[in-house]
Backbone as CSV, one residue per row, in Angstrom:
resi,resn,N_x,N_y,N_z,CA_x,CA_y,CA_z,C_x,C_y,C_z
1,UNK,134.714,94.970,123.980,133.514,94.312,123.445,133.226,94.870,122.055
2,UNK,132.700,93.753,121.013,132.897,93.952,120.155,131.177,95.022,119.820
3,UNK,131.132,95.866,119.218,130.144,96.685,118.366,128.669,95.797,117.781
4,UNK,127.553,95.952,118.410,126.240,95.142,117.612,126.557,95.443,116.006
5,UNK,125.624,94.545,115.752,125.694,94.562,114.473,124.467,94.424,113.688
6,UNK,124.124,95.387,112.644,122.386,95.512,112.132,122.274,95.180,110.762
7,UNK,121.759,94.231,110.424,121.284,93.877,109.039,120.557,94.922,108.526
8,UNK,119.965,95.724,107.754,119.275,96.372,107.071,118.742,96.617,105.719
9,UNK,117.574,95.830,105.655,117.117,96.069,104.010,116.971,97.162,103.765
10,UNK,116.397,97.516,102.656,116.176,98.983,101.990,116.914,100.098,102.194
11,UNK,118.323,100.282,102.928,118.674,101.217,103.085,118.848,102.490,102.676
12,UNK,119.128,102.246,100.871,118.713,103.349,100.395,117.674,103.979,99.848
13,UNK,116.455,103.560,100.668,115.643,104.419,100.581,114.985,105.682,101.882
14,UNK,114.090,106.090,102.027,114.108,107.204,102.688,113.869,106.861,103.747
15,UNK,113.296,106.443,104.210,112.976,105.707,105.719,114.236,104.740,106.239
16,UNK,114.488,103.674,105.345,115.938,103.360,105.034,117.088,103.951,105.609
17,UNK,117.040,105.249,105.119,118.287,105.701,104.940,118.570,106.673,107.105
18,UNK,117.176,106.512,107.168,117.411,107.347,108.564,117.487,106.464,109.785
19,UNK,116.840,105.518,109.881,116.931,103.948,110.550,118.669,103.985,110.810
20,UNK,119.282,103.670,109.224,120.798,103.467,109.372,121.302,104.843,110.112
21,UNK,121.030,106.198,110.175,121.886,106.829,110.445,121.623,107.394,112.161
22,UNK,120.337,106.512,112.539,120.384,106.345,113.972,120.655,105.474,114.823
23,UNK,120.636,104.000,113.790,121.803,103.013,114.490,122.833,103.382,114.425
24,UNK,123.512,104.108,113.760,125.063,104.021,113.562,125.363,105.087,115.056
25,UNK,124.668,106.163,114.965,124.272,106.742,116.288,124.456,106.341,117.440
26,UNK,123.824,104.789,117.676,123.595,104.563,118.495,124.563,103.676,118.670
27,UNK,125.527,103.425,118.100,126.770,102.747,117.793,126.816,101.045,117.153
28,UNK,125.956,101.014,116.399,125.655,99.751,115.582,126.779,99.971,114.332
29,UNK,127.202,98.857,114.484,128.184,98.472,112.883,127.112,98.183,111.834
30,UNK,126.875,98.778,111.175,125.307,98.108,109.867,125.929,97.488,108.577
31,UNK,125.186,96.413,108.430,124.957,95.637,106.906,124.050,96.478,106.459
32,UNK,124.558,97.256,104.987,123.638,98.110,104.495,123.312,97.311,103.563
33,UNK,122.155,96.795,102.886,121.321,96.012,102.009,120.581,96.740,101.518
34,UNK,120.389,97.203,99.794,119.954,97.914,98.601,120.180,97.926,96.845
35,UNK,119.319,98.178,96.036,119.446,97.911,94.794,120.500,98.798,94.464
36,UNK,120.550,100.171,95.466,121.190,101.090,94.516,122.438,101.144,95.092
37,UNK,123.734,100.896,94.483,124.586,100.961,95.406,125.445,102.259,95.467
38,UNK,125.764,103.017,94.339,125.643,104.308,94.532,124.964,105.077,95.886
39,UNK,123.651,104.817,96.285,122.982,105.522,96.896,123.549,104.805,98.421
40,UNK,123.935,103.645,98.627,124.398,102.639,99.527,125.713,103.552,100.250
41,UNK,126.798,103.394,98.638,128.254,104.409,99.200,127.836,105.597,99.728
42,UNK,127.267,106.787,99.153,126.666,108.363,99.869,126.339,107.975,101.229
43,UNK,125.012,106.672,101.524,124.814,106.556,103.050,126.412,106.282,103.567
44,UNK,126.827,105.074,103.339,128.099,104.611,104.383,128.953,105.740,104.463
45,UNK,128.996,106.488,103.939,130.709,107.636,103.459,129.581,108.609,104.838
46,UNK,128.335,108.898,105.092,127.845,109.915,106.039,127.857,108.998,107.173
47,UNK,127.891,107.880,107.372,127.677,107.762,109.172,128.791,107.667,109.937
48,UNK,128.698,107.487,111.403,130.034,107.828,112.060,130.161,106.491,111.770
49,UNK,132.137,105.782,112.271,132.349,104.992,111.846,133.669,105.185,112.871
50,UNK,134.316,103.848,112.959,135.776,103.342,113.377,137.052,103.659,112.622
51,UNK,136.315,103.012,111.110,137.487,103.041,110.169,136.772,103.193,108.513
52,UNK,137.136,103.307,107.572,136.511,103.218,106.346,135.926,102.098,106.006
53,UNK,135.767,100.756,106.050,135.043,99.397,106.029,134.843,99.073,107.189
54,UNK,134.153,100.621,107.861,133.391,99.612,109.374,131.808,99.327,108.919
55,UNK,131.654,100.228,108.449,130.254,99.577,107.639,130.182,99.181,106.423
56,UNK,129.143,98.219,105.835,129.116,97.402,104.867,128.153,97.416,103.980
57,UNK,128.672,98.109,102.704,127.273,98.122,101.712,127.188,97.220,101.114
58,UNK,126.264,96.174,100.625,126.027,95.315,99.628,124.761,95.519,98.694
59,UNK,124.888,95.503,97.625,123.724,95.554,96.367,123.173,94.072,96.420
60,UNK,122.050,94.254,96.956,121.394,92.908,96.446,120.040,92.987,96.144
61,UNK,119.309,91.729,95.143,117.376,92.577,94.616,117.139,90.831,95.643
62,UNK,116.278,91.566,96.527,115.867,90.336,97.720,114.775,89.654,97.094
63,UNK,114.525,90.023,95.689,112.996,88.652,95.318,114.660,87.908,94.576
64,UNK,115.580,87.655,94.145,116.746,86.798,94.108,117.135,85.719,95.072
65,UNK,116.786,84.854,95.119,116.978,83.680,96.161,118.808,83.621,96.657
66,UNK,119.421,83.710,95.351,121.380,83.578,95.475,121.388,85.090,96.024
67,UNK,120.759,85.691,96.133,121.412,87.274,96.921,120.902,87.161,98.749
68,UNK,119.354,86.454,98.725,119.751,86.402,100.090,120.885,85.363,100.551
69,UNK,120.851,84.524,100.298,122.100,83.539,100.672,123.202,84.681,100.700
70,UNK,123.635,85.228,99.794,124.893,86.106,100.216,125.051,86.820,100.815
71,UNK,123.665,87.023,101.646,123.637,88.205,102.700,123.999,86.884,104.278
72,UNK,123.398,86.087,104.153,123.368,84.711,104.833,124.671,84.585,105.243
73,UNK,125.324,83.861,103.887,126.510,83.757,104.026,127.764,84.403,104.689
74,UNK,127.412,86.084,104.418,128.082,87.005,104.779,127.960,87.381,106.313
75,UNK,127.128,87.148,106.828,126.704,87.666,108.037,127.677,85.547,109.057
76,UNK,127.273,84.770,108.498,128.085,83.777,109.292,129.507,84.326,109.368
77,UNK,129.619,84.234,108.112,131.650,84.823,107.798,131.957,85.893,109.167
78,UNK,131.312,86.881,109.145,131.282,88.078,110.159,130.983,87.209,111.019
79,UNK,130.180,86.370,111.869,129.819,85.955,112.484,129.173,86.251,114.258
80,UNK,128.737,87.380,113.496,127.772,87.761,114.593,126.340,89.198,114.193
81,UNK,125.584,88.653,114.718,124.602,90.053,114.238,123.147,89.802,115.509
82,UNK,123.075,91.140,115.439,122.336,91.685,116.680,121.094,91.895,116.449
83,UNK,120.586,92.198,114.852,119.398,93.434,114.552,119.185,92.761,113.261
84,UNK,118.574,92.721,112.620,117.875,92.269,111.391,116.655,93.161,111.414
85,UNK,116.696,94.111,110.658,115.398,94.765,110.266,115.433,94.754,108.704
86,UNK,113.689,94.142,108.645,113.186,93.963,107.067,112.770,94.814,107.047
87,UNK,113.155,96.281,106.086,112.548,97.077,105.423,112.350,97.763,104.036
88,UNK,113.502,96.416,103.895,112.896,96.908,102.022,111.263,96.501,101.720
89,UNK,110.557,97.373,100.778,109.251,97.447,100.278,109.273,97.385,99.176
90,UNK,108.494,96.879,98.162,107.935,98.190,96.940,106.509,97.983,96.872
91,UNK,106.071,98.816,95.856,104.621,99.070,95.644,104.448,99.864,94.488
92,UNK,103.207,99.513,94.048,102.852,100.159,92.534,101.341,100.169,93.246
93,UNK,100.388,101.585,92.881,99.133,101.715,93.406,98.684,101.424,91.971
94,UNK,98.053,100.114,92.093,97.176,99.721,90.567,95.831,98.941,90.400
95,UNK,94.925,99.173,89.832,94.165,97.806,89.891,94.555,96.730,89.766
96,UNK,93.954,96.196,90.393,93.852,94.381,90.435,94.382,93.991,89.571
97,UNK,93.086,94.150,88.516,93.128,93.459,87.203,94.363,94.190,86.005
98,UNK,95.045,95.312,86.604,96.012,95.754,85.668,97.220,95.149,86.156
99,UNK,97.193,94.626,87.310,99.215,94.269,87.558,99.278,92.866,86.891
100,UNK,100.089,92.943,86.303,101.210,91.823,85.573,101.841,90.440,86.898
101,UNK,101.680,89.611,86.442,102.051,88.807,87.072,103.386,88.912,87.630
102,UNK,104.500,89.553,87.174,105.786,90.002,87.568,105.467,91.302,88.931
103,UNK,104.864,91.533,88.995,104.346,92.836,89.629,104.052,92.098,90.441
104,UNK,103.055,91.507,90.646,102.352,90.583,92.142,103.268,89.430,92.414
105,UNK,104.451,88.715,91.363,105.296,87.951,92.085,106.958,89.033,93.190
106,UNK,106.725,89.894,92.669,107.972,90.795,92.700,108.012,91.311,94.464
107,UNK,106.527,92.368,94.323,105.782,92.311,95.494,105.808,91.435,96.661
108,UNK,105.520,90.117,96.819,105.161,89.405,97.466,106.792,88.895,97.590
109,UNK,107.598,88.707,96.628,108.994,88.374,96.921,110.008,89.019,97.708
110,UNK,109.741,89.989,97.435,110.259,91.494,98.526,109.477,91.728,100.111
111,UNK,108.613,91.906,99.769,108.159,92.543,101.013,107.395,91.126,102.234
112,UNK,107.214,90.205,101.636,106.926,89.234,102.475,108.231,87.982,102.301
113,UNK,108.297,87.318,100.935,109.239,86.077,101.326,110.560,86.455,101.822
114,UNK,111.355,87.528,101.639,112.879,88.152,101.345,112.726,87.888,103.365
115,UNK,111.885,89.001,103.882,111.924,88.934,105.601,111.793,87.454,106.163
116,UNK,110.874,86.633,105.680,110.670,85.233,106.111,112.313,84.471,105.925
117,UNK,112.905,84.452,104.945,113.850,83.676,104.585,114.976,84.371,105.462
118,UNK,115.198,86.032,105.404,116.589,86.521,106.126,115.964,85.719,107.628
119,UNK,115.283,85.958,108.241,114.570,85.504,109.151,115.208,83.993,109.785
120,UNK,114.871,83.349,109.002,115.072,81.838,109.015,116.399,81.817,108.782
121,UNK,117.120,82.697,107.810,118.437,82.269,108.020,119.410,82.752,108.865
122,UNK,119.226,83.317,110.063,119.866,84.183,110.668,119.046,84.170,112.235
123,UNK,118.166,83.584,112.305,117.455,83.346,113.616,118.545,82.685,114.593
124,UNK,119.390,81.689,113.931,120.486,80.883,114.721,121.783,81.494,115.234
125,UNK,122.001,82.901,114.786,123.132,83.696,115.373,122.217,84.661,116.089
126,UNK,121.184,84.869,115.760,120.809,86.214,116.277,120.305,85.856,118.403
127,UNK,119.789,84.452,118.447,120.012,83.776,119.655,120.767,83.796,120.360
128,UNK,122.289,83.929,119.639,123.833,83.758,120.901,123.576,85.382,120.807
129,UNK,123.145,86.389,120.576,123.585,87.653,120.466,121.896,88.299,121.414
130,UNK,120.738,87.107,121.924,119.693,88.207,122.291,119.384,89.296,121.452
131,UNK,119.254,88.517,120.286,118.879,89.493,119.284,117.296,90.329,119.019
132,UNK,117.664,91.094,117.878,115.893,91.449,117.914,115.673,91.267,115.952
133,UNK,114.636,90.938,115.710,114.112,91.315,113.807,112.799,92.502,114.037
134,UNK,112.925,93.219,113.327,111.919,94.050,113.696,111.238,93.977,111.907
135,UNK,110.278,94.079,111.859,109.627,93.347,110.574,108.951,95.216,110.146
136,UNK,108.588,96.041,108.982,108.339,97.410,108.827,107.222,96.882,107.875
137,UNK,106.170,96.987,108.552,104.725,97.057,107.277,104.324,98.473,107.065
138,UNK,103.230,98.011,107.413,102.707,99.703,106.973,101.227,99.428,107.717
139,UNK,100.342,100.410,107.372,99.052,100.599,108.072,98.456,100.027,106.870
140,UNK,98.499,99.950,105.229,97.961,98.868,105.059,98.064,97.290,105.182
141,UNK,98.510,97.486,106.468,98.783,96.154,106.854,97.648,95.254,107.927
142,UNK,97.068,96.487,107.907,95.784,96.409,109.026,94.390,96.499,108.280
143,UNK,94.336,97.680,107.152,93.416,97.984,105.991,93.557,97.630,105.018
144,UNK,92.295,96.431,104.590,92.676,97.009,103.210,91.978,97.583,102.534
145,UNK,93.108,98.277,101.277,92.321,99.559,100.860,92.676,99.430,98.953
146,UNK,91.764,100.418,98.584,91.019,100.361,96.965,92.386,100.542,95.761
147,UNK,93.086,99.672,95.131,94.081,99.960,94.291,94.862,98.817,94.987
148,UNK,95.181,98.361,96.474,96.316,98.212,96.975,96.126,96.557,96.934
149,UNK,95.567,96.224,96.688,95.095,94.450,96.920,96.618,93.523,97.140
150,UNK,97.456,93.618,96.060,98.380,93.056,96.425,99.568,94.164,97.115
151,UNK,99.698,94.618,97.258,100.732,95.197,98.647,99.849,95.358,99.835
152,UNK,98.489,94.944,99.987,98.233,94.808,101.908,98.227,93.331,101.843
153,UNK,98.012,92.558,100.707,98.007,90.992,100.652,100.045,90.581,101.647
154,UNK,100.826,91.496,100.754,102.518,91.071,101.764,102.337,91.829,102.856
155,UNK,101.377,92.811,103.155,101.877,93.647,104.749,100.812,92.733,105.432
156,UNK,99.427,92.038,105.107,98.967,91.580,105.709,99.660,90.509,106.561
157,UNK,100.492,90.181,105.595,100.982,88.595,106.015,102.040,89.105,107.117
158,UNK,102.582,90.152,106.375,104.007,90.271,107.479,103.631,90.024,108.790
159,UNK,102.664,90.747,108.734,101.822,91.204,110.080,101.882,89.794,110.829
160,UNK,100.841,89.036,110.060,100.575,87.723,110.458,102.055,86.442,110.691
161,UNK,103.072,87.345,109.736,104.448,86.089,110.477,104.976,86.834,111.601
162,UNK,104.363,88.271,111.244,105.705,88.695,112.378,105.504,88.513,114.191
163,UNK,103.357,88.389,113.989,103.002,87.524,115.081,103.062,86.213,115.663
164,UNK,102.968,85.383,114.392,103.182,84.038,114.878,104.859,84.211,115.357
165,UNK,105.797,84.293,114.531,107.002,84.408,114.995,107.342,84.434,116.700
166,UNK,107.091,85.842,116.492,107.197,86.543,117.946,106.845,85.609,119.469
167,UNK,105.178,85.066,118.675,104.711,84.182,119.573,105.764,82.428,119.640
168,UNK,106.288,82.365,118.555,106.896,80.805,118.746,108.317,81.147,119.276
169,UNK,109.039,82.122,119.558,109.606,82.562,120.012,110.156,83.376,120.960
170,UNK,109.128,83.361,121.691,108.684,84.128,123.046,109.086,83.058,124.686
171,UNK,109.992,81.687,124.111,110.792,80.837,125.027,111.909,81.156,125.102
172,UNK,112.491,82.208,123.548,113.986,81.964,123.405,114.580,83.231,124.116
173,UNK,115.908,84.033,123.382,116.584,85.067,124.105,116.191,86.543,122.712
174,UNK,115.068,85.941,121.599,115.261,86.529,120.415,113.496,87.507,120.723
175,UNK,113.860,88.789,120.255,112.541,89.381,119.958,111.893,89.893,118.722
176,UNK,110.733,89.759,118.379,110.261,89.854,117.136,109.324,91.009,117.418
177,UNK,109.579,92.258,116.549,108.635,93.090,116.765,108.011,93.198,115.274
178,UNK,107.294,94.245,115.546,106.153,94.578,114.427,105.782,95.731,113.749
179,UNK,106.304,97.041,112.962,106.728,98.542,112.577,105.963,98.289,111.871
180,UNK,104.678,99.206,112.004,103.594,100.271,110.466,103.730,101.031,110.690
181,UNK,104.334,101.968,109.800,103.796,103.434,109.426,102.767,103.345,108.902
182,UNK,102.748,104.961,108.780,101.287,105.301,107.538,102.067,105.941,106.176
183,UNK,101.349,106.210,105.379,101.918,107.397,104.680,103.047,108.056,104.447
184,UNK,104.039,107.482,104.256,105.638,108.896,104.422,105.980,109.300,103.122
185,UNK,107.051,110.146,103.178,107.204,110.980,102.592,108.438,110.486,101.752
186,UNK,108.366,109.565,100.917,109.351,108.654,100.248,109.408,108.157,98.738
187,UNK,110.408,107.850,97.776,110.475,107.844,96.546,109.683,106.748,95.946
188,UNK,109.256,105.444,97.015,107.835,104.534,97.203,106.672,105.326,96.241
189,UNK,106.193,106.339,97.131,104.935,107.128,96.427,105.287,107.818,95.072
190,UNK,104.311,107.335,94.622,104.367,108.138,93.104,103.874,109.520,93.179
191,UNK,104.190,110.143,92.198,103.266,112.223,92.119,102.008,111.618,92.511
192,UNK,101.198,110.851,91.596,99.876,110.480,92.011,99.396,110.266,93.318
193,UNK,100.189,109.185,93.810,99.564,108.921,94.701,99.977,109.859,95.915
194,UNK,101.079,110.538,95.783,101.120,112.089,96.707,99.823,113.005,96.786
195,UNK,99.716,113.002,95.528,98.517,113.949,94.869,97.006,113.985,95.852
196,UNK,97.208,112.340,95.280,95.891,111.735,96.057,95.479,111.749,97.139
197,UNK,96.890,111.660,98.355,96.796,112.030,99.730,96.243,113.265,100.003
198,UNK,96.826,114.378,99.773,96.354,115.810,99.878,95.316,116.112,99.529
199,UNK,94.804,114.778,98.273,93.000,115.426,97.768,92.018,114.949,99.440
200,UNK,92.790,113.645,99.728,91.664,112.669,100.849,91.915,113.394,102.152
201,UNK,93.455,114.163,101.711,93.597,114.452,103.322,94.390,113.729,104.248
202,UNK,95.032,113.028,103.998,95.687,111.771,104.517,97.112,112.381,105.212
203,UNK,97.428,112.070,106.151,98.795,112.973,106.559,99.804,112.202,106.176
204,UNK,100.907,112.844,105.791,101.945,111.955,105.177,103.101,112.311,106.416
205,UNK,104.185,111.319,106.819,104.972,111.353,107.916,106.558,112.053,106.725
206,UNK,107.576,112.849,107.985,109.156,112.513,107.255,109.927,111.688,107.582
207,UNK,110.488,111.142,107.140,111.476,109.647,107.115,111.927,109.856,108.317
208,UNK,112.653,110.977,108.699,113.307,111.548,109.965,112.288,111.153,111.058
209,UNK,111.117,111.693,110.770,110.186,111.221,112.269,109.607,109.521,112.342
210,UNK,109.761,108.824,111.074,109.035,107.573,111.234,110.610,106.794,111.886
211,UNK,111.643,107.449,111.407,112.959,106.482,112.114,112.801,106.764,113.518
212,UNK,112.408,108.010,114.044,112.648,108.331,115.150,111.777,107.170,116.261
213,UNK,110.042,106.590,115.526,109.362,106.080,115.728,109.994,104.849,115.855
214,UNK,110.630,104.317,114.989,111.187,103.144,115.250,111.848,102.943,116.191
215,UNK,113.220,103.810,116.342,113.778,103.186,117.540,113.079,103.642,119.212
216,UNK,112.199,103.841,118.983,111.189,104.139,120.513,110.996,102.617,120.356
217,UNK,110.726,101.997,119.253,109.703,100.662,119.441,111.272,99.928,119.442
218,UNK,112.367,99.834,119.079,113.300,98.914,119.528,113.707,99.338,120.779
219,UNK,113.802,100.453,121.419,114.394,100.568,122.840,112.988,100.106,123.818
220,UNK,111.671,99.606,123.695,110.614,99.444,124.575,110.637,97.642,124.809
221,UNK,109.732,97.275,125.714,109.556,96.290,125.535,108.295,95.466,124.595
222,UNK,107.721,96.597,123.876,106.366,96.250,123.078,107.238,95.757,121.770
223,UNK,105.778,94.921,121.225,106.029,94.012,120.051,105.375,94.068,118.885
224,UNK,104.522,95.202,119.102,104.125,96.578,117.489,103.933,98.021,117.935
225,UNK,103.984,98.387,117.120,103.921,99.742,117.021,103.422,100.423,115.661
226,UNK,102.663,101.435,115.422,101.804,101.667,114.126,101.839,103.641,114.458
227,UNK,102.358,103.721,113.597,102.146,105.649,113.333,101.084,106.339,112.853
228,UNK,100.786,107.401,113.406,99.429,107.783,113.512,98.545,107.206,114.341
229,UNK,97.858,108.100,115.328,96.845,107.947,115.738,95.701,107.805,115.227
230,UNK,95.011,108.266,114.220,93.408,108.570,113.100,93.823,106.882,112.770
231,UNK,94.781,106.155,112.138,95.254,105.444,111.152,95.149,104.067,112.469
232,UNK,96.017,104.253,113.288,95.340,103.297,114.515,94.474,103.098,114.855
233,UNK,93.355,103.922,115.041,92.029,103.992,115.446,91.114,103.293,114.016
234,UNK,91.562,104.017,112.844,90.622,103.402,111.940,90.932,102.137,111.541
235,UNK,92.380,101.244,111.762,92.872,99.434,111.313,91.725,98.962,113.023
236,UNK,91.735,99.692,113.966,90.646,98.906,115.133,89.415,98.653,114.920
237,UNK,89.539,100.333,114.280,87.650,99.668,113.833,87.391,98.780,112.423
238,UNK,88.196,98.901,112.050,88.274,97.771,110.696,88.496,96.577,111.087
239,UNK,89.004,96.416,112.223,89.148,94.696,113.009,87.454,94.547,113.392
240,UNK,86.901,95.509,114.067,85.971,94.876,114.848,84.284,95.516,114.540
241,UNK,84.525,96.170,113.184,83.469,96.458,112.372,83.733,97.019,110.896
242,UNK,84.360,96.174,110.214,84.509,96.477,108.213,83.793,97.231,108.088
243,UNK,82.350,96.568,107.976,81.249,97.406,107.446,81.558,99.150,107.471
244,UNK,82.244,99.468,108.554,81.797,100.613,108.564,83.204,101.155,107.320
245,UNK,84.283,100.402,107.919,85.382,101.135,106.667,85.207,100.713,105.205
246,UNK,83.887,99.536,104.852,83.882,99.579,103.813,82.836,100.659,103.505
247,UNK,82.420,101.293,103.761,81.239,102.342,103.407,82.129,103.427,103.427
248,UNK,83.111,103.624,104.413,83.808,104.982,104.552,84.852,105.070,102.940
249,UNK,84.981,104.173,102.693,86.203,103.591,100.840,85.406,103.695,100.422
250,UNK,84.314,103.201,100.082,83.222,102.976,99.112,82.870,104.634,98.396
251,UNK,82.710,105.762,99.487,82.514,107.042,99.520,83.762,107.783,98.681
252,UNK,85.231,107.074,98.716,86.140,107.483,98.187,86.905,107.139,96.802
253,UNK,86.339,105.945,96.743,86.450,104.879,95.771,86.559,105.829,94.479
254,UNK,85.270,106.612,93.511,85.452,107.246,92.865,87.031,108.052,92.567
255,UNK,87.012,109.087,93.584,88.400,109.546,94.119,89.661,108.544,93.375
256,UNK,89.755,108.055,94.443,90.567,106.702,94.305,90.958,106.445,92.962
257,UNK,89.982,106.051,92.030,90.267,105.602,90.656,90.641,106.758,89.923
258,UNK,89.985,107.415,89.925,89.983,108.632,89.050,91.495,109.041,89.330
259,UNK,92.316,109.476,90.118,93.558,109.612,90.447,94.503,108.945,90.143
260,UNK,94.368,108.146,90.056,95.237,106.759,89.680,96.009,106.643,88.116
261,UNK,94.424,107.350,87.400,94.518,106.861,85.369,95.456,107.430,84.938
């Protein structure tokens, strides 16, 4: 029998990079998907493997419409895949009124359309295989919070496809789950906004423990999962009373900006 097989955005990044090296673990053949491909070869050359092209790096920038197709394409050719996890991100912590329209299209092209489209294009193999997509937001995906307007605007949504999904697909053999972290410890965060955590207090996770988090939520039968407890508790009470988390930001807000300049 032939070896599953795992799509993977962002691989070379830090969270990225540990995801891949516990599927491979777990004996997954991986599509490694990343800008950097340098950083792509270092991952593939460390995981266990069959042969030297048992795993597969490809460079691709997922707000590029012709690069997902070639991930598309590539995965029919192979013609089979098990795992699709969207976890490429980016993010810039900025005001509103300072991001550039390239910035809020870039954003929203990555971290929300890139998962919708691999999604859609790969839903039709991932069926003969009882597959799973596991979709990686974040906890501002639940909050939103002061600087972040457009990156909880794509985790909001993820959130919101990766439910409807799940739910319109809850007849077939395919499962759709739902990954937030909080905070980690990744080349994502700027000095600043590191900075900023440690002023508020905010716990930051290591890539090593948020992968570890993940595959608890692919080996279960649940359909989200969110890191941190404080960070769970406070996206609940932000469902079922704002008021109070907007007073609790409001208090930090100062903070917030001032850190940022």
């Amino acid at each position: 029998m032939s070896a599953p097989i795992a799509v993977l955005t962002g691989a070379s990044g830090g969270i990225g990079e540990h995801i891949a090296k516990q599927l491979a673990e777990r004996g997954y053949r991986l599509i490694l998907l990343g800008r950097d491909l340098d950083a792509l070869a270092r991952l593939q050359q460390t995981l266990p493997s069959a042969e030297p092209s048992y795993h597969i790096a490809l460079q691709v920038d997922l707000a590029i419409d012709a690069d997902i197709e070639r991930v598309i394409d590539l995965i029919n050719d192979i013609g089979r895949v098990d795992l699709l996890v969207n976890n490429a991100g980016v993010n810039t912590m900025r005001a509103f009124t300072a991001l550039s329209k390239e910035q809020i299209d870039t954003t929203l092209a990555v971290n929300l359309r890139a998962p919708m489209l691999l999604s859609q294009g790969l839903i039709p193999m991932l069926q003969r295989h009882n597959g799973v997509i596991v979709n990686i937001g974040s906890s501002f995906g639940a909050i939103g919070y002061p600087l972040q307007a457009h990156y909880c605007a794509s985790k909001f949504a993820l959130r919101g496809f990766s439910e409807a999904l799940a739910r319109e697909l809850s007849d077939t053999h395919i499962a759709v789950k739902y990954f937030a972290p909080r905070a980690t410890q990744t080349a994502i965060n700027s000095d600043k906004v590191n900075e900023l955590n440690k002023k508020l207090g905010n716990a930051m996770d290591t890539p090593e423990y948020v992968a570890q988090q993940f595959m608890q939520l692919l080996d279960s039968t649940e359909r989200r999962r969110s890191v941190g407890a404080k960070e769970s508790f406070f996206a609940k009470v932000n469902a079922l009373w704002p008021n109070v988390v907007d007073n609790a930001l409001a208090k930090q807000l100062a903070t917030i900006k001032q850190s940022m300049r």
